[in-house]
Biopython code that builds the backbone (N, CA, C, O; Angstrom):
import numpy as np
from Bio.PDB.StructureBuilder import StructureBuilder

atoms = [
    (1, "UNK", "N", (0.811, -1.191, 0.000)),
    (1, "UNK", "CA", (0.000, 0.000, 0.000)),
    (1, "UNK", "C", (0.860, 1.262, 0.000)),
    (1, "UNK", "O", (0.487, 2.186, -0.723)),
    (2, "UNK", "N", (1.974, 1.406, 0.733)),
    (2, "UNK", "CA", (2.835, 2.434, 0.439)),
    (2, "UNK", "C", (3.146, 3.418, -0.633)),
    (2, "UNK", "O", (3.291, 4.640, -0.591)),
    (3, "UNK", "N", (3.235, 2.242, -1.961)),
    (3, "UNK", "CA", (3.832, 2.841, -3.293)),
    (3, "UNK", "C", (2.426, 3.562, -3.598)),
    (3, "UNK", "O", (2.747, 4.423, -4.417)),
    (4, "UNK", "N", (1.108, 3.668, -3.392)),
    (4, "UNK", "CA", (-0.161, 3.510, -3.458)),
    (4, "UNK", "C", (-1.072, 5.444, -3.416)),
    (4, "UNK", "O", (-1.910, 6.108, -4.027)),
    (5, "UNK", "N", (0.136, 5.557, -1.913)),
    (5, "UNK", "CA", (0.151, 6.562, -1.486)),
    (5, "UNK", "C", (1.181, 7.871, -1.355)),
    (5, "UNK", "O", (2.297, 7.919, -0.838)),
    (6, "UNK", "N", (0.448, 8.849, -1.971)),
    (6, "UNK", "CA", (1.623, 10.254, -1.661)),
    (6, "UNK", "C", (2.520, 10.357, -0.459)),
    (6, "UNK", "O", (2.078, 9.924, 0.605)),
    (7, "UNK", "N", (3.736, 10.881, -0.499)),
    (7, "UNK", "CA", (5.048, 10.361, 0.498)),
    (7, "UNK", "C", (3.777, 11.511, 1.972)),
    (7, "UNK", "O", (3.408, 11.004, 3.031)),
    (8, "UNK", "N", (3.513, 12.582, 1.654)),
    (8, "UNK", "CA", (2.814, 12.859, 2.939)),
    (8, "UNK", "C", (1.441, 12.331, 3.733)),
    (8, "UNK", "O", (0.631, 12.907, 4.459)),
    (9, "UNK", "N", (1.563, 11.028, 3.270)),
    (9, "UNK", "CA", (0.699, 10.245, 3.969)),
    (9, "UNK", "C", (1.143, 8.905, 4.579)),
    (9, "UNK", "O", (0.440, 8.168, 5.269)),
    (10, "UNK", "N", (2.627, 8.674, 4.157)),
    (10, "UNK", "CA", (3.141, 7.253, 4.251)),
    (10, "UNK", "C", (3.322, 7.274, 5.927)),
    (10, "UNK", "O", (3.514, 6.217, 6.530)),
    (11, "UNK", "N", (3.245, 8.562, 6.625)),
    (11, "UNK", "CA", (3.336, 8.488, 8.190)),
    (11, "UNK", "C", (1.960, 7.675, 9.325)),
    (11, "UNK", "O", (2.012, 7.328, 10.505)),
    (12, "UNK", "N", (0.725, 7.607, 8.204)),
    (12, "UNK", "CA", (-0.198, 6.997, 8.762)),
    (12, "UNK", "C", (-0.447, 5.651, 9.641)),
    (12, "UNK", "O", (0.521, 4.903, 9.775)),
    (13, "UNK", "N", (-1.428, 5.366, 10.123)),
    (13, "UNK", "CA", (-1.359, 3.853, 10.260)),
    (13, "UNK", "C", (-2.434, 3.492, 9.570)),
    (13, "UNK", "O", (-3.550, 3.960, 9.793)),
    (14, "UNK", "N", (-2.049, 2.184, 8.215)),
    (14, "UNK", "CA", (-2.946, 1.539, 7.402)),
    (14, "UNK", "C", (-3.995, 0.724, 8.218)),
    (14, "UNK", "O", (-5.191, 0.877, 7.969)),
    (15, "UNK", "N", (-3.698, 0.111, 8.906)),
    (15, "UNK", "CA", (-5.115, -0.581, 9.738)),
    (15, "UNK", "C", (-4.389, -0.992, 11.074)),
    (15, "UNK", "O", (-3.189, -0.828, 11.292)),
    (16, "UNK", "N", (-5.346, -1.575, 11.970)),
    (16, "UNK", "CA", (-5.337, -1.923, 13.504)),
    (16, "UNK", "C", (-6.176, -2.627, 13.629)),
    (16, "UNK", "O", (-7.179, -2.288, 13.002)),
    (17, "UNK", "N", (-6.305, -4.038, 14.506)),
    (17, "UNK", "CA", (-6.901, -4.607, 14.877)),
    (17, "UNK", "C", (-7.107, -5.607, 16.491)),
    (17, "UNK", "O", (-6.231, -6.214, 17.107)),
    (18, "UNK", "N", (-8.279, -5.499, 16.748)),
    (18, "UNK", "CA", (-8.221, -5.639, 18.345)),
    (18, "UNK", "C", (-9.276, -6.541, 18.743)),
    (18, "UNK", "O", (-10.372, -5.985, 18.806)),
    (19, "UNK", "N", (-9.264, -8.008, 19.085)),
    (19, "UNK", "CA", (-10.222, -8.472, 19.304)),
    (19, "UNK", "C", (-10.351, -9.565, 20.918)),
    (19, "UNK", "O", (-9.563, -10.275, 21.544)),
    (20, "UNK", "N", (-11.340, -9.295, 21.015)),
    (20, "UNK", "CA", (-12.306, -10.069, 22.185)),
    (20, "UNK", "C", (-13.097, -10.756, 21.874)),
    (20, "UNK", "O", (-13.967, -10.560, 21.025)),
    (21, "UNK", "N", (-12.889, -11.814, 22.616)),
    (21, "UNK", "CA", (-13.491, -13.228, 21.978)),
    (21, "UNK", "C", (-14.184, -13.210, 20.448)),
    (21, "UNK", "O", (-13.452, -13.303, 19.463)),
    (22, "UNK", "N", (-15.520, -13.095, 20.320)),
    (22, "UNK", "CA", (-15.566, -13.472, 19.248)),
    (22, "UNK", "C", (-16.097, -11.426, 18.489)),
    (22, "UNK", "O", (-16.930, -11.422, 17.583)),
    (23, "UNK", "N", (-15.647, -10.292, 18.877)),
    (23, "UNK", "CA", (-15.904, -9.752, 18.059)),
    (23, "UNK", "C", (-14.820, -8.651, 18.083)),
    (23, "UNK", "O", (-14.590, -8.248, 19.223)),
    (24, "UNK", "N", (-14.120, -8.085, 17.132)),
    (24, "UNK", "CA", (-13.242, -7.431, 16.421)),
    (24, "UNK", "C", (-13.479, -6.076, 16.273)),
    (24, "UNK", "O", (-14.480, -5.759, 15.630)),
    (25, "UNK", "N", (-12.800, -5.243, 16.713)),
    (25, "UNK", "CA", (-12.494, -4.077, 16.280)),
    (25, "UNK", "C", (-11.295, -3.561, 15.815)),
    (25, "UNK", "O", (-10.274, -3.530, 16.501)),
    (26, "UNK", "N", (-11.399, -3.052, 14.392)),
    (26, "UNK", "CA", (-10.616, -2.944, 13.677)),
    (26, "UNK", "C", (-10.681, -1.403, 13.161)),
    (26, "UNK", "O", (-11.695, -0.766, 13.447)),
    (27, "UNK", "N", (-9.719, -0.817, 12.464)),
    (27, "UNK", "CA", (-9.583, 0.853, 12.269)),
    (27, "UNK", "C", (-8.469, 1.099, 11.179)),
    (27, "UNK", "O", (-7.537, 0.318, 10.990)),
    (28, "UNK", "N", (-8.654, 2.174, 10.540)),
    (28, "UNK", "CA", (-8.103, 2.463, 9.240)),
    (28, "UNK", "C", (-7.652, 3.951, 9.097)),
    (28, "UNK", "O", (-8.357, 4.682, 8.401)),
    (29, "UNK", "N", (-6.896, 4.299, 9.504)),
    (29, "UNK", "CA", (-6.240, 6.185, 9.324)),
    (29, "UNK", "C", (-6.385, 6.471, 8.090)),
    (29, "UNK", "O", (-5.598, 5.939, 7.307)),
    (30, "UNK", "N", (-7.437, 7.399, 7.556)),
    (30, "UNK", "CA", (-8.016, 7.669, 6.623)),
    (30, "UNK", "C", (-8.995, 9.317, 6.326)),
    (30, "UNK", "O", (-9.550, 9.997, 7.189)),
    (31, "UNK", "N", (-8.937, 9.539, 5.043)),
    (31, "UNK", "CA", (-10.075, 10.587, 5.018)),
    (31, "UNK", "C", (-10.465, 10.890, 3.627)),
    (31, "UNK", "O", (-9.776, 11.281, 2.685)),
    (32, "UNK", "N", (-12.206, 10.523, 3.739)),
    (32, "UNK", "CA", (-13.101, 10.158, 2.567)),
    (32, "UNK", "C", (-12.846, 11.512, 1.671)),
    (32, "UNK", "O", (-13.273, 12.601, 2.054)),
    (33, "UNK", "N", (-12.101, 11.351, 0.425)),
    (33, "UNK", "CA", (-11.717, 12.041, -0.497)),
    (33, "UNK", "C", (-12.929, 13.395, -0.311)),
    (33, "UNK", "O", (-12.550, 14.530, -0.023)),
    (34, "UNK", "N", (-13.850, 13.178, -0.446)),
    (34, "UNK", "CA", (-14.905, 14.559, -0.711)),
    (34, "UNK", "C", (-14.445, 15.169, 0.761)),
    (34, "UNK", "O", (-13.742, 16.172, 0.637)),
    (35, "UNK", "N", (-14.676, 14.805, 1.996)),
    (35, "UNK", "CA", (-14.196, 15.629, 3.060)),
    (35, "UNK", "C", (-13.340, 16.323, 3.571)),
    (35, "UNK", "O", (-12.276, 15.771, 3.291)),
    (36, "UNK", "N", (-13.080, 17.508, 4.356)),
    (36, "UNK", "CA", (-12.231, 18.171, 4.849)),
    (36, "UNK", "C", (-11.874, 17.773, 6.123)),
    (36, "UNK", "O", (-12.686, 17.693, 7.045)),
    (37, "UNK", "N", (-10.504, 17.476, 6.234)),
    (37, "UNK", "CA", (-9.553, 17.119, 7.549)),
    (37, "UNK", "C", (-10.297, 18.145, 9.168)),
    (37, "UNK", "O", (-10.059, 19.348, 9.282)),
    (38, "UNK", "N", (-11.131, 17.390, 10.198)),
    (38, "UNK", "CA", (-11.495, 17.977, 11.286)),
    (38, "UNK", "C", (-11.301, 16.189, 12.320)),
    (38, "UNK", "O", (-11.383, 14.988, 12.061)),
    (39, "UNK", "N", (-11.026, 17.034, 13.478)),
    (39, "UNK", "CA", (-10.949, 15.964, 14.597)),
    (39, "UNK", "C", (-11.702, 15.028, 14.558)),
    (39, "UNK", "O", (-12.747, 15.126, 15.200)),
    (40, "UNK", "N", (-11.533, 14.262, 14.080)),
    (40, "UNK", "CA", (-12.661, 12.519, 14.407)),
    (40, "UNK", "C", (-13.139, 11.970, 12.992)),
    (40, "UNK", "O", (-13.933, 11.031, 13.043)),
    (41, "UNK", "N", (-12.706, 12.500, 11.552)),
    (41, "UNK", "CA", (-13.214, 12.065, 10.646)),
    (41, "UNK", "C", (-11.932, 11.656, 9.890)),
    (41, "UNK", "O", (-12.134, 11.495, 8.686)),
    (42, "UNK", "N", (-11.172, 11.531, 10.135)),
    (42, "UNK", "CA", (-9.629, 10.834, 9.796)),
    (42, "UNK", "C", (-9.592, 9.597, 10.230)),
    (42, "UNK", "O", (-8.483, 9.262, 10.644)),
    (43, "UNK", "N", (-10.529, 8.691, 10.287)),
    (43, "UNK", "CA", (-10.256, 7.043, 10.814)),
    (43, "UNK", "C", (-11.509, 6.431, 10.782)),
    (43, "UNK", "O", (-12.477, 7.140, 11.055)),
    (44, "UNK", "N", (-11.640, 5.560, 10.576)),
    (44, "UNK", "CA", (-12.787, 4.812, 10.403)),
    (44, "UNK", "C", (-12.709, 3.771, 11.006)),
    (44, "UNK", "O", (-11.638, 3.171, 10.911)),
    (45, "UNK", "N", (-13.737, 3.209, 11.793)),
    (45, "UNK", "CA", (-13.302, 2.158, 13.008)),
    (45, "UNK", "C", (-14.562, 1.242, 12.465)),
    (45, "UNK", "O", (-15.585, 1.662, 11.923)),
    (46, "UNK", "N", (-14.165, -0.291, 12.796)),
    (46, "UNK", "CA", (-15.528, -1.116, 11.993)),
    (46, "UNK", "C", (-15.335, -2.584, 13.338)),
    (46, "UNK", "O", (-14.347, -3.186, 13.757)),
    (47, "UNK", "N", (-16.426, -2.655, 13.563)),
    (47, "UNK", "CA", (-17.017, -3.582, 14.961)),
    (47, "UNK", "C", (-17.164, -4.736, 13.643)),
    (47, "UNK", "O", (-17.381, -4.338, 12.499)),
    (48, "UNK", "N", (-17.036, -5.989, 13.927)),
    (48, "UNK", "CA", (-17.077, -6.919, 13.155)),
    (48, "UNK", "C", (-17.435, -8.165, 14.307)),
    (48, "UNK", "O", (-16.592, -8.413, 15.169)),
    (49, "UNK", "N", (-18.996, -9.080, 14.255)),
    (49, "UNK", "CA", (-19.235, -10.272, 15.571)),
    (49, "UNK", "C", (-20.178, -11.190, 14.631)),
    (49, "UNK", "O", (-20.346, -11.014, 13.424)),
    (50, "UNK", "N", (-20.545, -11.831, 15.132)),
    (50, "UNK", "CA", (-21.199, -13.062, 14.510)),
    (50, "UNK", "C", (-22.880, -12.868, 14.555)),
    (50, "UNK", "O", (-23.657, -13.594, 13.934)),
    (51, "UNK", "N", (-23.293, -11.691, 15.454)),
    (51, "UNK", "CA", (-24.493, -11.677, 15.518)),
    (51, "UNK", "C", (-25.265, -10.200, 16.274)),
    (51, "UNK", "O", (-24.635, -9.329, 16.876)),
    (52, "UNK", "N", (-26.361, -10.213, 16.109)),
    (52, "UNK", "CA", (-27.015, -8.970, 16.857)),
    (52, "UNK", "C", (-26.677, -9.023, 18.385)),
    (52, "UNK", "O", (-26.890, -7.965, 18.977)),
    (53, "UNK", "N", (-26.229, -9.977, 19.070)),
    (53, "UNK", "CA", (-26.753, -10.097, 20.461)),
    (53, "UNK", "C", (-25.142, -9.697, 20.473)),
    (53, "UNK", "O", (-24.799, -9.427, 21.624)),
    (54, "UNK", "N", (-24.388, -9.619, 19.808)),
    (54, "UNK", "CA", (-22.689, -9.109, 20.546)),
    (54, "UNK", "C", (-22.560, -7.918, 19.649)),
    (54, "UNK", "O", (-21.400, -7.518, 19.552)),
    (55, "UNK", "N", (-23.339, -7.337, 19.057)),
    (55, "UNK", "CA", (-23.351, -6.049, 17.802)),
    (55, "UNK", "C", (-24.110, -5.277, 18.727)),
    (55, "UNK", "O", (-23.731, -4.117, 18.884)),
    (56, "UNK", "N", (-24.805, -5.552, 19.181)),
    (56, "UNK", "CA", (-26.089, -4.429, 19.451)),
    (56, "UNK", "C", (-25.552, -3.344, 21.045)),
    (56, "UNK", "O", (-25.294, -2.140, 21.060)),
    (57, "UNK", "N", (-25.538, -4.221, 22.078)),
    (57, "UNK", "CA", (-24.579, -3.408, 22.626)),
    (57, "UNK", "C", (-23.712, -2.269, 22.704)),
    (57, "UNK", "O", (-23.778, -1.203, 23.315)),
    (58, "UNK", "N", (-22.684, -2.905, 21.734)),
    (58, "UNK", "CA", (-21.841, -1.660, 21.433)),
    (58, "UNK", "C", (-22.448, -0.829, 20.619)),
    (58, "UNK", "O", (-21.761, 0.182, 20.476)),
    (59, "UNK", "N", (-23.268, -0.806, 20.118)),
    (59, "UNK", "CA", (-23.803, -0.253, 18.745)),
    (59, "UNK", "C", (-24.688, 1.183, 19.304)),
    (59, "UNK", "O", (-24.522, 2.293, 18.798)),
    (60, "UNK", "N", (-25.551, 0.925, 20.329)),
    (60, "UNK", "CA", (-26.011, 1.084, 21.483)),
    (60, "UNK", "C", (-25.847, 2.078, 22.203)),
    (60, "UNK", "O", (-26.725, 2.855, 22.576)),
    (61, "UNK", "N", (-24.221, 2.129, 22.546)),
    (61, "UNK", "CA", (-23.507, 2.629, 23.568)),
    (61, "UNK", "C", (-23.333, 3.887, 22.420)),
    (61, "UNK", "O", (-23.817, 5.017, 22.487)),
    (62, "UNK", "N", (-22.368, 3.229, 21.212)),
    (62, "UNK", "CA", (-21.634, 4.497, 20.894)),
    (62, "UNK", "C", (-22.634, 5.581, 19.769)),
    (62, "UNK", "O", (-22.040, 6.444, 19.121)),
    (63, "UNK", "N", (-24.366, 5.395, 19.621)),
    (63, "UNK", "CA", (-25.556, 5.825, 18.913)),
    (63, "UNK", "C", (-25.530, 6.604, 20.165)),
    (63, "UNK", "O", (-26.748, 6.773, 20.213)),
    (64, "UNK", "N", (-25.177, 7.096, 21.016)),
    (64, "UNK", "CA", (-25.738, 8.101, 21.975)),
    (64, "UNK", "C", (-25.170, 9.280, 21.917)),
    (64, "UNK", "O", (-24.012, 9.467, 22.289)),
    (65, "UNK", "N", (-26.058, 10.345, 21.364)),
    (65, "UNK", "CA", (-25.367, 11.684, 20.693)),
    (65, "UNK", "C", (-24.795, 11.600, 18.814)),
    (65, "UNK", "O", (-24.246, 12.444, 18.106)),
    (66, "UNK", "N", (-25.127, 10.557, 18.611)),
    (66, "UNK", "CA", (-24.398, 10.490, 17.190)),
    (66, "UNK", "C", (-25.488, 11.474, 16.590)),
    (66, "UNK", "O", (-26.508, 11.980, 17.058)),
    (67, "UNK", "N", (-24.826, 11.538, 15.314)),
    (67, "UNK", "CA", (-25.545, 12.597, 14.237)),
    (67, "UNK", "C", (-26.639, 11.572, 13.519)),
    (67, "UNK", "O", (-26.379, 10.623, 12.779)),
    (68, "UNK", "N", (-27.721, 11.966, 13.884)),
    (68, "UNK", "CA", (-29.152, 10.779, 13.191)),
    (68, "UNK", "C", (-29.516, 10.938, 11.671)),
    (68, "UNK", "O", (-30.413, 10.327, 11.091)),
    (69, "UNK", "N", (-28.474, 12.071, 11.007)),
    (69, "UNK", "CA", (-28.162, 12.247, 9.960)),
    (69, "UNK", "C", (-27.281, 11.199, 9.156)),
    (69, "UNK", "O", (-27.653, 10.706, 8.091)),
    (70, "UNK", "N", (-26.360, 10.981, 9.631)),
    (70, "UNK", "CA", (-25.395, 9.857, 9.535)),
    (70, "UNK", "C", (-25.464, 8.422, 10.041)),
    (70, "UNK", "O", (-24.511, 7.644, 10.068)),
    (71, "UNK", "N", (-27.255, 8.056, 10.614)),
    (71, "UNK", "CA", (-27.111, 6.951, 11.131)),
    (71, "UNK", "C", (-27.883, 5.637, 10.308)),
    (71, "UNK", "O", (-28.874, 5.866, 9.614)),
    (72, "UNK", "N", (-27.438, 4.519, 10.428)),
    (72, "UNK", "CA", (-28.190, 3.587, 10.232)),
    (72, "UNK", "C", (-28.116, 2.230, 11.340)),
    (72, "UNK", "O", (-27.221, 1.524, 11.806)),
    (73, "UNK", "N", (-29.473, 2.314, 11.445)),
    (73, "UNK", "CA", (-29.353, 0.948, 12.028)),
    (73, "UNK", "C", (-29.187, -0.237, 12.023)),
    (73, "UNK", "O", (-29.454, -0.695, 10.912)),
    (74, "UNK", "N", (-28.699, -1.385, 13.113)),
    (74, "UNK", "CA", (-27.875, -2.288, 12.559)),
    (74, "UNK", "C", (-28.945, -3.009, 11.974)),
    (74, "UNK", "O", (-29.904, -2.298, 12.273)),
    (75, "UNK", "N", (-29.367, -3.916, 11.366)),
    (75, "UNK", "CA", (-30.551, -4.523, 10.157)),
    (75, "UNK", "C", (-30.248, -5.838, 9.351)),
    (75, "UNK", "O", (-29.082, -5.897, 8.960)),
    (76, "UNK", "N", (-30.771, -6.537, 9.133)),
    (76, "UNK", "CA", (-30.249, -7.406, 8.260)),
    (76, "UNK", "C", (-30.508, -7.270, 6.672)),
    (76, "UNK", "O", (-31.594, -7.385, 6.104)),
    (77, "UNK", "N", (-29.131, -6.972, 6.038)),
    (77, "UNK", "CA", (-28.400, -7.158, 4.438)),
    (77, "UNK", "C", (-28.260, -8.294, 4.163)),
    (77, "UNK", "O", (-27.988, -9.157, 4.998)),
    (78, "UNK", "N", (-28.477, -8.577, 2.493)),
    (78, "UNK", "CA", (-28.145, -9.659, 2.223)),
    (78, "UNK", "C", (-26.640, -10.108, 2.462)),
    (78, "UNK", "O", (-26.447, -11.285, 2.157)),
    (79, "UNK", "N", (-26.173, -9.818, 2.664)),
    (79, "UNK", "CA", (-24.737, -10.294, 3.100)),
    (79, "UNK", "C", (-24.733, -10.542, 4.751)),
    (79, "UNK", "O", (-23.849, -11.313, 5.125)),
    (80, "UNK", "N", (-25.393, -10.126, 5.540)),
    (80, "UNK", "CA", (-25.568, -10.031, 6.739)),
    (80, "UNK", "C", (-25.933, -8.627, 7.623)),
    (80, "UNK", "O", (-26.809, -7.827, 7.296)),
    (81, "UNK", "N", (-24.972, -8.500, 8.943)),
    (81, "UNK", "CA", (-25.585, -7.451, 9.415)),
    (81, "UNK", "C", (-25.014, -6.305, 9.597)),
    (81, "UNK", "O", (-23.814, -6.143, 9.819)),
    (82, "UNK", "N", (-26.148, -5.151, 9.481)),
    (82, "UNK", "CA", (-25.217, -4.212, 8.725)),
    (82, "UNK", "C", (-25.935, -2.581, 9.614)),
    (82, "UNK", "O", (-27.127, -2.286, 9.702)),
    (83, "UNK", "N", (-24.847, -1.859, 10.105)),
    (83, "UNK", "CA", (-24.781, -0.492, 10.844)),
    (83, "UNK", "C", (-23.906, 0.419, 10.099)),
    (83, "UNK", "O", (-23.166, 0.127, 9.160)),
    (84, "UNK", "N", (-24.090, 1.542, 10.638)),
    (84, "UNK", "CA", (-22.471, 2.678, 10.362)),
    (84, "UNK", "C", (-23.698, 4.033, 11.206)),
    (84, "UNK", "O", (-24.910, 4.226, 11.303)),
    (85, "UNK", "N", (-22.304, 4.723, 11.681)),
    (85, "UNK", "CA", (-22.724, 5.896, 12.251)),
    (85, "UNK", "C", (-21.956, 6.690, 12.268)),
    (85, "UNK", "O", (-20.914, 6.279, 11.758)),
    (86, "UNK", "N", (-21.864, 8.256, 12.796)),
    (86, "UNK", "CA", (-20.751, 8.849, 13.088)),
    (86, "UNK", "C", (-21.643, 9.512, 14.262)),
    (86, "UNK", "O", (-22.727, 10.094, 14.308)),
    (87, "UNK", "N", (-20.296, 9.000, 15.516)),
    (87, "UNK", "CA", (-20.776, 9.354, 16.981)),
    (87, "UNK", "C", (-20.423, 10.630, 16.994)),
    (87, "UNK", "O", (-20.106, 11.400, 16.088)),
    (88, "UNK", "N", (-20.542, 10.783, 18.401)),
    (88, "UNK", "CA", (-21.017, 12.508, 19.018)),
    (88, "UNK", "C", (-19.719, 13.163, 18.480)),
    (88, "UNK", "O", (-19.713, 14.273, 17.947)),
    (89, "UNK", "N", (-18.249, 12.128, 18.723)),
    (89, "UNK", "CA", (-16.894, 12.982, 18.362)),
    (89, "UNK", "C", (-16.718, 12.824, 16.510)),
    (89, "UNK", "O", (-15.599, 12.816, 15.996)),
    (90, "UNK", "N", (-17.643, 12.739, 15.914)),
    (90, "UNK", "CA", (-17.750, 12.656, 14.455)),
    (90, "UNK", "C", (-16.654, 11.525, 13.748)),
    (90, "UNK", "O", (-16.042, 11.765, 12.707)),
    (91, "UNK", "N", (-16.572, 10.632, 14.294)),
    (91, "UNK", "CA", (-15.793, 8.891, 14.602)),
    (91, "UNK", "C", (-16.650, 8.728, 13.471)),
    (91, "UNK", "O", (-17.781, 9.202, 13.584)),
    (92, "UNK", "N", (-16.223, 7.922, 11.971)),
    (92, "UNK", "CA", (-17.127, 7.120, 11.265)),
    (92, "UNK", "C", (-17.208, 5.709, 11.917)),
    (92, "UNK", "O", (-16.139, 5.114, 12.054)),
    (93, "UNK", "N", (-18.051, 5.265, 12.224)),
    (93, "UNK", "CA", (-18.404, 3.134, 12.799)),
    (93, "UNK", "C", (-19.065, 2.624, 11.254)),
    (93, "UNK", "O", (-19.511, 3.282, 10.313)),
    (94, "UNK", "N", (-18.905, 1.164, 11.467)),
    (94, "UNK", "CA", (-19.155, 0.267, 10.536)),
    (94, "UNK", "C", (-19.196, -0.893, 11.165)),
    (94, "UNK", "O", (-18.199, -1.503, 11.549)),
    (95, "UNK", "N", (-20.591, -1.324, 11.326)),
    (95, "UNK", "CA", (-20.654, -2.858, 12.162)),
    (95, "UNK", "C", (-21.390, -4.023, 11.244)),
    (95, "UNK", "O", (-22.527, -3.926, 10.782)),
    (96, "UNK", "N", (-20.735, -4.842, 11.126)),
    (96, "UNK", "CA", (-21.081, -6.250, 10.139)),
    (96, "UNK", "C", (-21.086, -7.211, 11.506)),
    (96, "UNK", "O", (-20.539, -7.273, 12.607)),
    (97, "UNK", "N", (-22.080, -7.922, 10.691)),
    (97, "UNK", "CA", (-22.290, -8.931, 11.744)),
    (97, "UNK", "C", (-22.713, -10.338, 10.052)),
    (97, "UNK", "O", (-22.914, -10.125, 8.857)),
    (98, "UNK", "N", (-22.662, -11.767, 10.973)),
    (98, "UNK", "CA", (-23.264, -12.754, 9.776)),
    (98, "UNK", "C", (-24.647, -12.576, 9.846)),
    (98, "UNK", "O", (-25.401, -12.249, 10.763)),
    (99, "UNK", "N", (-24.848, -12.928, 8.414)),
    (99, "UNK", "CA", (-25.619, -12.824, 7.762)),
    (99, "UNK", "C", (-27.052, -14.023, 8.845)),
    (99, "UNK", "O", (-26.948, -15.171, 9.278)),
    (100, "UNK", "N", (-27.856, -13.326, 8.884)),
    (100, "UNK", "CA", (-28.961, -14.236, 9.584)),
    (100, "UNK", "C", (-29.549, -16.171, 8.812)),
    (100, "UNK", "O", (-29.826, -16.615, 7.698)),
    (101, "UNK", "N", (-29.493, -16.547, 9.779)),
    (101, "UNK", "CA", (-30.102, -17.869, 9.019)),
    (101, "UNK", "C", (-31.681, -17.807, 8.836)),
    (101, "UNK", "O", (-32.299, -17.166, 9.685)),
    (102, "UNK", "N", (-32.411, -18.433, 7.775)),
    (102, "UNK", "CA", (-33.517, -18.626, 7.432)),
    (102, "UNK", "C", (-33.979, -19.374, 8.132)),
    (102, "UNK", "O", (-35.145, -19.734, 7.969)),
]
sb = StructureBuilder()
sb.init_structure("model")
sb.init_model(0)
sb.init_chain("A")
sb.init_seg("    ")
for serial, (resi, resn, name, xyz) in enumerate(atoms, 1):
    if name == "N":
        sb.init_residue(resn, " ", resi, " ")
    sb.init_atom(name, np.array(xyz, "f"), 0.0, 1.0, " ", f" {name:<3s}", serial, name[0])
structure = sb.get_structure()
């Protein structure tokens, strides 16, 4: 990814990952081309678990004060389960969960 990127960005960190038992949090030093550089929209952090009952929680916690402009709730996608928000400190989230059984 290096060669990928302009030399004043090669100081970043490309991803991070942090997990507890079965669900993952992971993060990406970043900023969505159309936006302008402000505190909390330079990283994108994504909750990754097997289901609503270990998604919802956190999901939960960090929807308090978020912008309801920017929110969706977590829901089931055909691919599975699917959130994103940007909390009160303007943090982008992204929570996948598997896909529900029939």
């Amino acid at each position: 990814m290096h060669t990928h990127h302009p030399p004043e960005q090669h100081h970043k960190i490309t991803y991070a990952l942090l997990r507890s038992g079965t669900v993952e949090f992971s993060a990406t030093d970043w900023l969505h081309p159309g936006r302008r550089p402000i505190q909390g929209n330079t990283a994108a952090l994504y909750v990754t678990g097997t289901g609503l009952d270990e998604l919802r929680p956190v999901f939960q916690k960090l929807r308090e004060g978020a912008d309801p402009a920017n929110l969706t709730e977590l829901c089931p996608m055909p691919f599975g389960i699917y959130g994103r928000m940007i909390d009160r400190f303007g943090v982008e989230w992204f929570f996948r969960g598997a896909a529900l059984s029939d």
